[in-house]
N, C-alpha and C positions, 0 to 999 in steps of 0.2 A: 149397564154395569151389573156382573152375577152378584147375584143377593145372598148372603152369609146366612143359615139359619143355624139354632143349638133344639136337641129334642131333647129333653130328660126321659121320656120313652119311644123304642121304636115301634112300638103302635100307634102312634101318632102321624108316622111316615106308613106310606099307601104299600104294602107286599107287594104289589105288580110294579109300582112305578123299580122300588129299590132293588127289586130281583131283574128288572129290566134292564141294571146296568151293571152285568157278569155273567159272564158265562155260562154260570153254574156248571164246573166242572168239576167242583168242591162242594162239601156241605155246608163247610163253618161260615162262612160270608152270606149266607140267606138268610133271609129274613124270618123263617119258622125257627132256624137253631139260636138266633141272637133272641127272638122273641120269646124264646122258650125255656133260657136260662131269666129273663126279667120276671116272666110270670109265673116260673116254678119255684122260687126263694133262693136262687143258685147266687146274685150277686148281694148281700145283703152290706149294709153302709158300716157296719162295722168290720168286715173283711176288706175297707177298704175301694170298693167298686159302688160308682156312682155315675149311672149311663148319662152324656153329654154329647148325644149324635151331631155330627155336621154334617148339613147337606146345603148344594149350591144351586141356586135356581137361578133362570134366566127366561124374560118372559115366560112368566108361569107356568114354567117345565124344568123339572128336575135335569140338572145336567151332572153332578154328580154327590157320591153320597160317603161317609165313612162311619165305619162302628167305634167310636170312643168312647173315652171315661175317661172322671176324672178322678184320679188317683190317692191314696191318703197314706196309700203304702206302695209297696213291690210285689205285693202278693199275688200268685198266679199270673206275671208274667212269661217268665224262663229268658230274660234280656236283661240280665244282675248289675243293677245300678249302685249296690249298698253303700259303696266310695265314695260313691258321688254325692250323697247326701249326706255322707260323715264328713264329708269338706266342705257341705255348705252349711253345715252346723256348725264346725270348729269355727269358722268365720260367721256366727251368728245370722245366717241368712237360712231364710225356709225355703227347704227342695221339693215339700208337699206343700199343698197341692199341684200334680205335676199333672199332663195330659195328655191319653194313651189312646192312641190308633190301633186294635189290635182285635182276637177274639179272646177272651178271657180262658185259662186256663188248657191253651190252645196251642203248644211250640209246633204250628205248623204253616208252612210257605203258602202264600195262598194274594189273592188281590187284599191288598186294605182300602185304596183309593177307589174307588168303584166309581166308571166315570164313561160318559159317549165316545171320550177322546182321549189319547195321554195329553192332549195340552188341557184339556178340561183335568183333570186329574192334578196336574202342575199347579193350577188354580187355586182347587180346593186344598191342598196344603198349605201354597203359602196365606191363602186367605186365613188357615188357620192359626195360623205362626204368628200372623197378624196382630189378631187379637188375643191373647195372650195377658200381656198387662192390664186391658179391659176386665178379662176373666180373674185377676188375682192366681194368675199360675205362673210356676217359676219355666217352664219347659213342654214342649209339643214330641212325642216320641212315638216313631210307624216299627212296627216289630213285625218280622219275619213279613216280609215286603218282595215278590219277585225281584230279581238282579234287572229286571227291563225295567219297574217300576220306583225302584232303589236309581237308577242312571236317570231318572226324570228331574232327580234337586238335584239343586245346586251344590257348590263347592260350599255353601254356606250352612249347611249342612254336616254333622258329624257323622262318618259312617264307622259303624261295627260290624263285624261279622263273627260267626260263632261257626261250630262242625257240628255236625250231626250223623246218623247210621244210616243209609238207605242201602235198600236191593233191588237190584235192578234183572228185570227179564231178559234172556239173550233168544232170539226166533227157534235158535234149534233144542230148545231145553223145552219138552213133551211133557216131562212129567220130573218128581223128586230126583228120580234115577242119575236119568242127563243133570240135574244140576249138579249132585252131588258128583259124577265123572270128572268135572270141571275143576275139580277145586282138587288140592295135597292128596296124599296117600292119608298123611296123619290123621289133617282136619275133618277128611270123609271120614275112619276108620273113629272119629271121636263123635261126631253126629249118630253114626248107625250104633254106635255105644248108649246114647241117651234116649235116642229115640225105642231101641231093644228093650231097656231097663221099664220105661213107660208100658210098653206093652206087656211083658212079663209082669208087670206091676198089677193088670188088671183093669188098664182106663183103655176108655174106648172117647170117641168126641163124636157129638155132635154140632151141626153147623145149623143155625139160627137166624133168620130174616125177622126182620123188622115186623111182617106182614105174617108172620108164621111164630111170635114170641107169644107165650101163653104169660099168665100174671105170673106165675109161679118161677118160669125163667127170670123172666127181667126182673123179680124180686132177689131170686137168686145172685143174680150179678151183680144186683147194687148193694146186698150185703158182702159179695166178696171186695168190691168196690170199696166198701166203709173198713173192714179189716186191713187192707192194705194201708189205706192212711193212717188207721189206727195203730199200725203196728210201729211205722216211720213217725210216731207223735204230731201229722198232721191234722188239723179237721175235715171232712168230707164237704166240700162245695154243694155238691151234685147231689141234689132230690130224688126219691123212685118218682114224683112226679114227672122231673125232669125225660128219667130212664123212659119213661111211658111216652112223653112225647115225641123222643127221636123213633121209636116205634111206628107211627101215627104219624110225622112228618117226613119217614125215609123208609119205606115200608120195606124195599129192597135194596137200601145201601146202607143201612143198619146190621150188623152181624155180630150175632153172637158165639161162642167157641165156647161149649159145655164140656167140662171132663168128669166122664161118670163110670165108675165101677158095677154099679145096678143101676139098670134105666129107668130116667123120671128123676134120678139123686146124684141133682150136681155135687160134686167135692171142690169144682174150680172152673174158672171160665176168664174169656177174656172178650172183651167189649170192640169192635172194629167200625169204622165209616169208612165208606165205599167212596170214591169220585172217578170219575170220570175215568179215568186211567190208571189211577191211586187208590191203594188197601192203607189207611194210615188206623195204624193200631194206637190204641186209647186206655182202658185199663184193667187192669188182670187183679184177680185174688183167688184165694185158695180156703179151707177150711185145715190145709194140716198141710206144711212141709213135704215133699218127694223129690228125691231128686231126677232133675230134669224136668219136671213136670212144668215150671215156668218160660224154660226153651220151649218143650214139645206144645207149648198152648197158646204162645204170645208168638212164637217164631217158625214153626216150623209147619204150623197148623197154616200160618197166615200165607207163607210162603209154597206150601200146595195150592190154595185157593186162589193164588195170584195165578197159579199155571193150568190152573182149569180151566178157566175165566179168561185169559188172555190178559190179563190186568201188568202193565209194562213196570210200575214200580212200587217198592210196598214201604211205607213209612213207621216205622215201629215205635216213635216217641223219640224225645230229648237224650243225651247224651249213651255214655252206656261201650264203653269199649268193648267188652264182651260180646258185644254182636259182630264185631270183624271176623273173629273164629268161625261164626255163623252165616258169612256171605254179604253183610252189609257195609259198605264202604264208606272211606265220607265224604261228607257231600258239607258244601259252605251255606250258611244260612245269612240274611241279611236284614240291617235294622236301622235308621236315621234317625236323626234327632237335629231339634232347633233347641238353640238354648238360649234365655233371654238376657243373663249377662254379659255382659262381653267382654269380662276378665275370666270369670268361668269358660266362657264358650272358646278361648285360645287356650288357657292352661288343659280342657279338654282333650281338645285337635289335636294336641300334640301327643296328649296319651293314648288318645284311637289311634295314631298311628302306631305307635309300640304295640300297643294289643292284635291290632292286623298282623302284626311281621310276626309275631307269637302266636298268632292262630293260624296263618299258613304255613307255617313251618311245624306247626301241633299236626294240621292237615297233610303233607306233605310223607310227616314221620308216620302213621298211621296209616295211609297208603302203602306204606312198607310190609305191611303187616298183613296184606290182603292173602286170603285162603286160598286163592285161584293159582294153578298153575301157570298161568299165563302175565300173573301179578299182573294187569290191565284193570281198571273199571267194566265189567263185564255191560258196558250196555244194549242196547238191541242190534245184532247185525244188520 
C-alpha cells in the first residue's frame, strides 16, 4: 500500500529523487524554483502560504510528489475562490484552512501531480483528498493542471476552467516582418505605430541571461518589480534574494528585457522563464510612464525572442484582453477541486457548470476578435 507523506519543507525531499518525476520542460515544478521561494522569505505565514508537500512512496521509492500549501487565504493564486468562502462563512462554516496544489504566484499550465505514471498521479490525489478531515482542512484544490492531468479525476471532482493570452509560432514566420504580414492592415499599422514611437523615444533593449545578469541588473528588475505592485497597492512577494537565485538556478532560461536610453541605465525591463518550448513572461516595471513601452518590453520584445530561438509559444501572464490586438489568443486553462462537504460540494457543481458555459462562450467571443487575417489560432503549420 503507497505510503502518504506531508513535508512542511522541500528540502527535506531529495532534488534528484523530485526532479526525477517531470520532465522538466518547465521551470516552476523544480525543485530549485519551489526551493528558492521557501529559502528566499517569498512565502511568509502571514501572506497566507504554509508549504504542506505530498509525496507517495512505495517500497522505499518515491512514486509520486506535489508542491502544496496550506492556505489561510487566496493570495497569489489567480484561481478566485472569494464566493466560495463568503458562503461558507454566511453558513458559519470555515473555508480556511483550505489545500493548494499549485506554484505560488504562478498562473501558469504546467504538471502539479508529478508522478512515474498517470495512475500513480491518480493515487496521489485522491490520497490527498483523503485526508483532509485528518488535516482540519475544508478542501484539496490542483490549479492550472494540464487538460491530460485535469481528465485523470474523477467526476467527483469540481472542474473550472478560466481563459488566458497565448502566441503561438506559425513555421513560416522568419522574423517580426512575416508575423506582422499575417495579421489586419489595421492591427499591423497599430503595432509598427508603438513599436515607431518607442524607438523615436530613445530606448534601445537589452536581452539578459541568467548566466550573463550582473548585480546591478537583477537589482534593477526587482525594483521595477516592487514599483509595479506598489503602484496596484500590492506587496511584493519576490526577494532580490529570490531574483539572484533564478539567475543561479536557470542560468539560460532566466531572461531579462532591459529598456535603456544610456547604456548601463535601465528605465524598465521585464523578467521572462524559458521552458522547454515556452517563453512565459513574469513581470515588468518601469521608472516613468511611455507610451508603448509596456507592449514594446513585455510583448513584442518577448515575441522576437520566440522567433530567433524557434520557441513555439510564448505565455505572457494571467488575463489581459489587450493582447488579442497583439497576436495572443485564448487559450482555456484548467483547475480541480475536491470539496469535503457534501452540501457544499453539490451546490458547487452546479455552479462550475455555469461558469464553464460563461467561460467558453467568454472564450469563443474573444476568438472573434483575433488580429489575424485568417481569424484561425495561428498554430504551427
Amino acid at each position: 500500500m503507497p505510503d502518504l507523506r506531508l513535508h512542511r519543507r522541500i528540502a527535506d525531499i531529495s532534488a534528484t529523487d523530485w526532479d526525477a518525476l517531470h520532465d522538466r520542460s518547465q521551470p516552476f515544478v523544480t525543485h530549485a524554483f519551489l526551493a528558492g521561494l521557501e529559502e528566499h522569505g517569498c512565502l511568509r505565514p502571514g501572506w497566507g502560504w504554509e508549504p504542506l508537500h505530498a509525496t507517495l512512496w512505495e517500497d522505499g521509492s518515491l512514486i509520486a510528489a506535489a508542491p502544496a500549501y496550506r492556505k489561510h487565504n487566496s493570495h497569489g493564486e489567480f484561481v478566485f475562490d472569494h464566493a466560495w468562502a463568503h458562503a461558507y462563512a454566511r453558513h458559519g462554516l470555515d473555508y480556511f484552512p483550505k489545500w493548494l496544489v499549485g506554484v505560488p504566484y504562478s498562473p501558469v499550465t504546467g504538471p502539479r501531480l508529478l508522478a512515474r505514471s498517470p495512475a500513480d498521479a491518480r493515487r496521489l490525489a485522491e490520497a490527498m483528498r483523503t485526508g483532509l478531515d485528518q488535516l482540519g482542512l475544508s478542501s484539496l484544490h490542483i490549479n492550472f493542471l494540464p487538460e491530460a492531468q485535469a481528465a485523470l479525476l474523477d467526476a467527483d471532482w469540481l472542474a473550472r476552467c478560466d481563459v488566458q493570452f497565448h502566441w503561438r509560432r506559425r513555421n513560416r514566420w522568419r522574423g517580426f516582418d512575416d508575423f506582422l504580414a499575417d495579421l489586419t492592415r489595421r492591427k499591423r499599422r497599430n503595432i509598427e505605430a508603438e513599436r515607431r514611437r518607442i524607438r523615436e523615444a530613445g530606448f534601445r533593449f537589452r536581452h539578459v541571461h541568467g548566466d550573463e545578469c550582473r548585480e546591478d541588473d537583477l537589482a534593477a528588475m526587482h525594483a521595477f518589480y516592487v514599483r509595479t505592485f506598489a503602484a496596484h497597492g500590492n506587496h511584493p512577494a519576490l526577494t532580490p534574494g529570490f531574483f539572484r537565485c533564478l539567475a543561479r538556478s536557470f542560468p539560460r532560461d532566466l531572461l531579462l528585457v532591459l529598456a535603456e536610453r544610456s547604456p548601463g541605465q535601465p528605465e524598465a525591463g521585464a523578467l521572462f522563464l524559458r521552458g522547454r518550448d515556452t517563453l512565459y513572461g513574469r513581470y515588468w516595471g518601469c521608472l516613468e510612464e511611455h507610451p508603448g513601452l509596456h507592449f514594446e518590453t513585455c510583448y513584442y520584445q518577448g515575441i522576437e525572442y520566440c522567433l530567433q530561438h524557434g520557441i513555439d509559444v510564448f505565455e505572457p501572464g494571467a488575463q489581459g484582453e489587450h493582447k488579442i490586438a497583439r497576436g495572443f489568443l485564448p487559450v482555456l486553462t484548467h483547475s480541480r477541486h475536491g470539496v469535503g462537504h457534501p452540501g457544499f460540494a453539490q451546490a458547487l457543481g452546479d455552479w462550475c457548470v455555469q461558469e464553464r458555459e460563461a467561460t467558453l462562450a467568454y472564450s469563443q467571443a474573444a476568438l472573434r476578435q483575433s488580429p489575424f487575417r485568417d481569424a484561425t489560432d495561428p498554430a504551427p503549420d
